[in-house]
N, C-alpha and C positions, 0 to 999 in steps of 0.2 A: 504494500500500500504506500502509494506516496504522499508526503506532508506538502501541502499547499502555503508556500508563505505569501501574505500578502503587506504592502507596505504601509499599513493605516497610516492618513495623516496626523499630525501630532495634533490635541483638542488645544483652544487655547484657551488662557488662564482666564480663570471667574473672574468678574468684573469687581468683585469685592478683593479680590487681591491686586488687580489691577490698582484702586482706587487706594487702597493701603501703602502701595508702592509709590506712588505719585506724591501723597501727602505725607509720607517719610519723606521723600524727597525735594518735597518742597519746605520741609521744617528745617532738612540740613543747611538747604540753600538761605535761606535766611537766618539761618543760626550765625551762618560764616559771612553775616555781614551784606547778603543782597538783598536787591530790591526788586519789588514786583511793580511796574509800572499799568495804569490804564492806559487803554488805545480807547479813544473813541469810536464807534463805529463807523465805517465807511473810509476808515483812512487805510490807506496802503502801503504795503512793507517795500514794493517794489519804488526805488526812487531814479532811475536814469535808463534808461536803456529805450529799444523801439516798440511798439505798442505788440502787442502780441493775438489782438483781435482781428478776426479773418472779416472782412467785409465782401460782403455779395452784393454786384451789383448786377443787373440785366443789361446787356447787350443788343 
């Protein structure tokens, strides 16, 4: 008889560990002195370069 391996994908982590992880890491990060700033909404991280929206136009 032969054994069938198959290669499940690996599950990913609960969302409660996720979240656990995140807010460790966000305690360290401020511990050692940083800052979390607000962005307003609608502002953009991208600052120089060319637009990167595809325009359609009819012919």
């Amino acid at each position: 008889m032969a054994t069938k391996t198959t290669s499940a994908k690996r599950k990913p982590e609960p969302a409660t560990e996720t979240s656990q992880s995140l807010a460790a890491q966000m305690a360290a990060f401020l511990k050692a002195g940083g800052e979390i700033q607000n962005i307003p909404n609608g502002v953009s991280g991208q600052t120089q370069g060319p637009s990167r929206q595809i325009t359609i136009s009819k012919k």
